[in-house]
N, C-alpha and C positions, 0 to 999 in steps of 0.2 A: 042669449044662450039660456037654456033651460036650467032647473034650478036644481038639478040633479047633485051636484058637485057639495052647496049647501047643504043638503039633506044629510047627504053622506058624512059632511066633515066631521059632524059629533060621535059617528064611529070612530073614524081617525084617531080623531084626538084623545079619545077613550083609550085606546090602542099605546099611542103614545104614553101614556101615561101609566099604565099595565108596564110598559119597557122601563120608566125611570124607574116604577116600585122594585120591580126587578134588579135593580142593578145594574143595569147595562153600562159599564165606562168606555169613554169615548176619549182616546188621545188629546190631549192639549196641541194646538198647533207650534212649532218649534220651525218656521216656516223660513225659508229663503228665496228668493224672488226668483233666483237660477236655480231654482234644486229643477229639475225634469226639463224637458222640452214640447215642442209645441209638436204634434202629430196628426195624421192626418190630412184631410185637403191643404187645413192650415200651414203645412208642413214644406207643401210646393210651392209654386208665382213666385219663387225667390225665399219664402220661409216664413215666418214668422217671429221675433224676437223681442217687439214691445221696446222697452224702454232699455233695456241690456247696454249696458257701457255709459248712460247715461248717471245721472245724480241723483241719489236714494233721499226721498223727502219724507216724514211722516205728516201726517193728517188724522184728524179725531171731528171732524166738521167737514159738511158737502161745503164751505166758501173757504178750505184750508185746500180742495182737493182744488177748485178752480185756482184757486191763488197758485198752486202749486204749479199748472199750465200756464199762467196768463204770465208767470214770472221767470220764463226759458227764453231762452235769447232768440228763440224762433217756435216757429208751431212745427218745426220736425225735429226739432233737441231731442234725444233719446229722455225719459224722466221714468224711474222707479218709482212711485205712491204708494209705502203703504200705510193701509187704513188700520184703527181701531176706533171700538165703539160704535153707536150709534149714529149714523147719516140720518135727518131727517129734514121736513121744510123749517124748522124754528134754526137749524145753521146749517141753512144752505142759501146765499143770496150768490146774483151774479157779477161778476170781477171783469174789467175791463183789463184790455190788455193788446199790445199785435202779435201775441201767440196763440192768442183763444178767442171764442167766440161762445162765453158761459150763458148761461140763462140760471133763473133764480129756483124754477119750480122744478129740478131735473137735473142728475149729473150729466154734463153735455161733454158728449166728445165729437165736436165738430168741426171739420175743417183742419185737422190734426194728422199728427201718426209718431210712431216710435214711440207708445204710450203702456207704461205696467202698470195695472194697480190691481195690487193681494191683500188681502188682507192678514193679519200677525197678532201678534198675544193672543188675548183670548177672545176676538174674532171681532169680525165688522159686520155690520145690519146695515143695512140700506133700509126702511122702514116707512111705506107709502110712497116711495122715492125711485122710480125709475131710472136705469141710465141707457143715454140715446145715444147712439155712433151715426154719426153721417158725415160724407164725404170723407172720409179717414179712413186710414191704414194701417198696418202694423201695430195691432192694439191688443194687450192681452187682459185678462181678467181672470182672478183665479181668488180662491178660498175666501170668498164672501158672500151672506145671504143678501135675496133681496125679496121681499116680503108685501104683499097688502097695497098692489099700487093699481088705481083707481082711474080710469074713464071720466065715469059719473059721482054724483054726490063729492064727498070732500074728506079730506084736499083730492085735489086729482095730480097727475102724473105722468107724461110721456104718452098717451094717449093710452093709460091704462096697458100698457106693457111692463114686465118686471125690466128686459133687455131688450133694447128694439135698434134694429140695424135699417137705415134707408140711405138713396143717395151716392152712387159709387162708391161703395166701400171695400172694401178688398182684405184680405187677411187680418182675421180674428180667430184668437183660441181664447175660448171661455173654459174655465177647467176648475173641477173642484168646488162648483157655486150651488148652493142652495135657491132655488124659486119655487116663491109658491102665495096662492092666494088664499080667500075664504070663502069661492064661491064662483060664480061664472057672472055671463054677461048680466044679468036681473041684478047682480047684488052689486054691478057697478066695475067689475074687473073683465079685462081681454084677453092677451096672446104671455105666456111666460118669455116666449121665445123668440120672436119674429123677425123675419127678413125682407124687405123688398127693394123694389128700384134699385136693381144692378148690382146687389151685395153678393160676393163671390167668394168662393178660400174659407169658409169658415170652419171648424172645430169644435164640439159641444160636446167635453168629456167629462165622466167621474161626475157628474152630477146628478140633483136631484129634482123631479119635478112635479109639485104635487098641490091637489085641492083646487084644482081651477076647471074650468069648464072649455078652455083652449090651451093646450100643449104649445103651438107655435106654427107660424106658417113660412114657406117659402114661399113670394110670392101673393102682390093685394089681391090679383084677381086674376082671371084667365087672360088676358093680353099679357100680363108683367111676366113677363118669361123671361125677363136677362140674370135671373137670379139661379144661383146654383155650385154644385160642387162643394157641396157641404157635406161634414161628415160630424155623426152621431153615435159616441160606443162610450163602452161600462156607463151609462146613463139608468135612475130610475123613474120610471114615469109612475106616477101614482094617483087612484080616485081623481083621474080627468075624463072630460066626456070624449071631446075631440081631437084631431090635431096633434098626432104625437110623430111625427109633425103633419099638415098639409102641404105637399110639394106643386107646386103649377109649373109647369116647364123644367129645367135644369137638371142636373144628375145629384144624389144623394147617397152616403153609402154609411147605411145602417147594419150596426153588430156590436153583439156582447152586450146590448138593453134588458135590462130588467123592466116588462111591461105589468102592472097589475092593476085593480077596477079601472079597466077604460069604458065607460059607461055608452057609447055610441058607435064610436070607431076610431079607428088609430091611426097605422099609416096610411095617408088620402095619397095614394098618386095618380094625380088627374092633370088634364092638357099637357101630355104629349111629357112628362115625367118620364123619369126614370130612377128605379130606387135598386141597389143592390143593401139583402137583406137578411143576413147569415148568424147564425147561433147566436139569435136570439131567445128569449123566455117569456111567455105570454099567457097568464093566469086569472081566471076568472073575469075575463072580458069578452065583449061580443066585436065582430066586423073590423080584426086588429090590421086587415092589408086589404086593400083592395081600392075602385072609384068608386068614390062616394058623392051625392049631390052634385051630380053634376054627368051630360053626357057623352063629354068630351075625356077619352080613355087616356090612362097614362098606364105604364109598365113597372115589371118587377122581376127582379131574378134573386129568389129566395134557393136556402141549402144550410140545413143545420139546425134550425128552429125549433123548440120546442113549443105547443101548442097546448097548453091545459087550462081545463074546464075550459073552453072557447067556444061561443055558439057564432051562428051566421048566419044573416039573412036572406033570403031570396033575393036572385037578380031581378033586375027590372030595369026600365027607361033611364036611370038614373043612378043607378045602385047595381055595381057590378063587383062583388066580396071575391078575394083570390080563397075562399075554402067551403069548403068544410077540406078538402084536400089540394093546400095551393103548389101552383105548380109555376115553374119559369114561362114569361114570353116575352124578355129582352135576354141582354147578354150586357155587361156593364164591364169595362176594363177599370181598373184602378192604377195609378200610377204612382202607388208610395208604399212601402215594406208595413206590413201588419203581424202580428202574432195573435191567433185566434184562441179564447177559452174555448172549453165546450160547453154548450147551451144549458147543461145540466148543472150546471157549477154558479151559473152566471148567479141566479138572484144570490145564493148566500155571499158569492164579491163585492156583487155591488152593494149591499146593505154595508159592509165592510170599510170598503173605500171612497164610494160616493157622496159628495154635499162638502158643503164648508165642515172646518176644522176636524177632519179627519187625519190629519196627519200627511195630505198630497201623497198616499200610498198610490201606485199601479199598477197596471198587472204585465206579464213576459209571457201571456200566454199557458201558466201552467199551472192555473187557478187557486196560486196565491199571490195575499198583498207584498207588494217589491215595495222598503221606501228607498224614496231615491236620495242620494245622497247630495247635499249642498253643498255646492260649488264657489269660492270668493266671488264675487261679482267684477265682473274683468271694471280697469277705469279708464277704457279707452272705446270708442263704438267701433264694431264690427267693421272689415271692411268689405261694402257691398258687392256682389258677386259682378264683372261684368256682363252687360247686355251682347249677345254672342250677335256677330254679323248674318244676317241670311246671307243664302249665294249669290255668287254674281256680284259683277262691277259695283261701283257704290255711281249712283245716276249723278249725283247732288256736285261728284266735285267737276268742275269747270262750267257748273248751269250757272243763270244767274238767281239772286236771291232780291224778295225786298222785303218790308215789314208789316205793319197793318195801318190803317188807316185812323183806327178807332185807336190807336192805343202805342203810338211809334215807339219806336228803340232806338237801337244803338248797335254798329256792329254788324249788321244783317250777314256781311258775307262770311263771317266767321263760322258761320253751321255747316260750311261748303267747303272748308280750310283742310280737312283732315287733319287738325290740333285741336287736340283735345285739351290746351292751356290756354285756348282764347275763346269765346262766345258772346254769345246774344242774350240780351235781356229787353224785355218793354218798360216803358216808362213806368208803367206801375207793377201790380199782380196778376194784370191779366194782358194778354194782345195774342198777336198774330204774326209768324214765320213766315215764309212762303218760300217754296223751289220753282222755278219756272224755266222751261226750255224754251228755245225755239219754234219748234215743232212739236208734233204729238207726240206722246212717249209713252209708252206702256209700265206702268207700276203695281205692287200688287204686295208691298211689304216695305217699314218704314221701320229706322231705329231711330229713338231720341235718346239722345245720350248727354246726360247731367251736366255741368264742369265739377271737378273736386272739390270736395267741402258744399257742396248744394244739394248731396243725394238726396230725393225722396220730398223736395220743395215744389214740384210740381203738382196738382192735385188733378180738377176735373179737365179733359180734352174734349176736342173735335177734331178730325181729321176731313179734310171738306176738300171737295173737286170746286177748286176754284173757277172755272170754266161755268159751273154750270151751278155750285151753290150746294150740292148734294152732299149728304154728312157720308162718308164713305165706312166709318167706323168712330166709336165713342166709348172713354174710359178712364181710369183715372192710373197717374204716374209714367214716368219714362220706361222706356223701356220699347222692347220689339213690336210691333204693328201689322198686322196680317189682314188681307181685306180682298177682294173681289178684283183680279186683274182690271185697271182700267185706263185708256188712253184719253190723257189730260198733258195739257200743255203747262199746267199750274197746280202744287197740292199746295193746301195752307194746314199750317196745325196751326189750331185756336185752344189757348187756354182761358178757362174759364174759370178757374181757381187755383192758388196756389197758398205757397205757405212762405210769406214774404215774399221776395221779388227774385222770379224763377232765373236761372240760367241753363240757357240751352246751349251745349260746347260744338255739338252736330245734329244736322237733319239729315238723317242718311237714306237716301232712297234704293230701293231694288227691284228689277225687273221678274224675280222671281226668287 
């Protein structure tokens, strides 16, 4: 990355420091784990809720925060975290445990879910210190910076990510967090924000994002297309070059950002993207919408924006800017209740409300700060929503069943039972179910359904046509299964990860 972001930051920080002369006071955080909720994409696939009902731990050290995982009766125990102080590599080693899977150089949330950690008193620094989500779910993160994490040179960190999501991951709300670097690629830093390999549901609110030379991408490359349905509002992007975000495939819904020096370009959506992008505010930057680098078009359905001092560059082979006057060529449905600022309000909100210890204020739409009000922290977890039947017969009762090969169980016919108080498990944490008919049978939608007391222990799948090998559909957690009608005599679901030793109560098949 170019070295633009460097050059610039001694303004910045000039800047900054003109604001403390001033006076500017900034709320002490007086935080509660439950004050607000998760919104947004993050909002839908069931919700979002983190650790809620779970055990409130405090931690003041990255090997307090893995202790705090590795020492849950399971790697899906709901657990509340919160942070004070400084996170850095001098305490943070990695903790053995069968509810985690920590590493030393890195807050690891791997292999997990039903995960909070906020930060409280007078705030938490993550400090060269990335934290990585992979293969896990239901993980939230709110009012903590994470600052100065490194690629190259030393120490390094997450692969030079402040936040980086890989791996089937599924619903995350980041809210209220400060990121930010001291430079771009040359000086040794990457993505503040990143997403790829299959992470879906995410949430990136009330934050702040500044001095780096990448914003964040959905998506490693043009092929990673499984990633998507992220959503981005009252966020500040600041003196970044690129990347606020790059989107490759998936849908995105951008509103209520505060953009200003974006030094290259901003929203990239390219390879078959789609971004809705509404009353936003975009100030003294060049090429803030459009495909960039790249010849493969992605879309956008903009409305409300404001656009000042913004310049633009010519289209070309590769460089296709949505302005000097940008205009809609997708259409993007949303499917979760929003309340809009108008664009004109937005930057002085979000300076307001956004970044760690601000106080978790947000807005109702009527461009002032809302605080929300804290809630007791319930002491019981949630009870999970049921996974709703598709139509039609259930295929599965009277077929026969067996197990896997690699990895036998126990039980097999239980997923077939229509009882939901008996099931199946493999010998370890991972195998193979299988439904199998007689004859050919046409399927084209599959529910997996927990037993009680196991919610959310299932991690990575396969849904595979046993007949012929073919992965029909791949994801992570129980739940409904939709896929390409197809006539097999055998389906196996193959888990590939879980969180201890899964139980499956039903394999429920359907014709449609």
């Amino acid at each position: 990355m170019r070295r633009a972001v460097a050059l610039r930051l001694q303004v910045v920080l000039a800047a900054v420091a003109i604001a403390a002369a001033a006076g500017v006071a900034l709320p002490m955080l007086q935080a509660s784990a439950a004050a607000g909720g998760a919104s947004g994409y993050a909002s839908v696939n069931g919700g979002t809720t983190g650790g809620a009902g779970g055990q409130t731990v405090r931690a003041t050290t990255g090997t307090a925060i893995h202790a705090a995982l590795c020492n849950r009766a399971s790697s899906s125990t709901p657990i509340i975290i919160e942070v004070s102080g400084t996170i850095n590599h001098g305490n943070t080693t990695k903790v053995s445990g069968g509810s985690c899977n920590t590493a030393a150089d890195v807050i690891e949330l791997k292999q997990i879910s039903n995960v909070t950690i906020i930060g409280v008193g007078s705030g938490a620094v993550f400090d060269q210190l990335g934290i990585h989500i992979r293969e896990a779910r239901n993980i939230i993160i709110r009012n903590v910076t994470v600052r100065n994490v490194k690629k190259s040179g030393s120490p390094t960190s997450n692969g030079g990510d402040a936040i980086g999501m890989e791996s089937s991951v599924r619903n995350v709300w980041v809210d209220h967090v400060t990121l930010e670097a001291s430079g771009g690629e040359a000086e040794g830093f990457d993505g503040l924000f990143d997403m790829k390999d299959d992470t879906q549901y995410v949430t990136l609110s009330y934050s702040i994002l500044r001095n780096s030379g990448r914003g964040g991408l959905i998506g490693s490359s043009e092929s990673d297309r499984s990633n998507g349905y992220i959503t981005f509002h009252h966020n500040l992007y600041e003196n970044i070059d690129s990347r606020t975000p790059l989107l490759r495939g998936g849908i995105a819904h951008i509103y209520n950002n505060s953009y200003v020096s974006l030094h290259e370009s901003g929203i990239n959506s390219r390879a078959g993207a789609r971004a809705k992008v509404e009353n936003n505010y975009f100030k003294n930057s060049k090429d803030v919408l459009g495909t960039f680098y790249t010849s493969e078009a992605g879309y956008w359905q903009v409305g409300g924006n404001i656009f000042d001092n913004v310049t633009w560059s010519a289209p070309g082979s590769e460089n296709n800017p949505a302005g000097p006057n940008p205009q809609s060529n997708t259409t993007v449905s949303i499917p979760y209740s929003y309340s809009l600022d108008g664009a004109s309000c937005v930057p002085g909100l979000v300076l307001q409300m956004a970044g760690a210890n601000k106080g978790l204020q947000e807005s109702n739409g009527s461009c002032t700060p809302q605080t929300p009000t804290a809630t007791p922290t319930p002491t019981v977890s949630p009870t999970p929503s049921p996974t709703p039947s598709p139509g039609g017969p259930n295929l599965s009762l009277g077929a026969g069943s067996d197990g896997s090969s690699k990895a036998d169980g126990t039980s097999y016919g239980n997923v077939r039972d229509g009882n939901m108080s008996t099931f199946w498990s493999p010998a370890g944490s991972t195998g193979d179910i299988s439904i199998k008919w007689g004859s050919a049978t046409t399927v084209s939608r599959v529910a997996i359904r927990e037993a009680s007391g196991s919610e959310g222990g299932i991690g990575a799948w396969q849904l595979i046509n046993a007949g012929t090998g073919a992965v029909l559909k791949s994801g992570s957690g129980a739940g409904a299964i939709t896929f390409t009608p197809t006539s097999l005599s055998k389906i196996t679901f193959r888990i590939t990860s879980s969180a201890g030793t899964p139980k499956v109560a039903e394999f429920e098949t359907y014709a449609g």
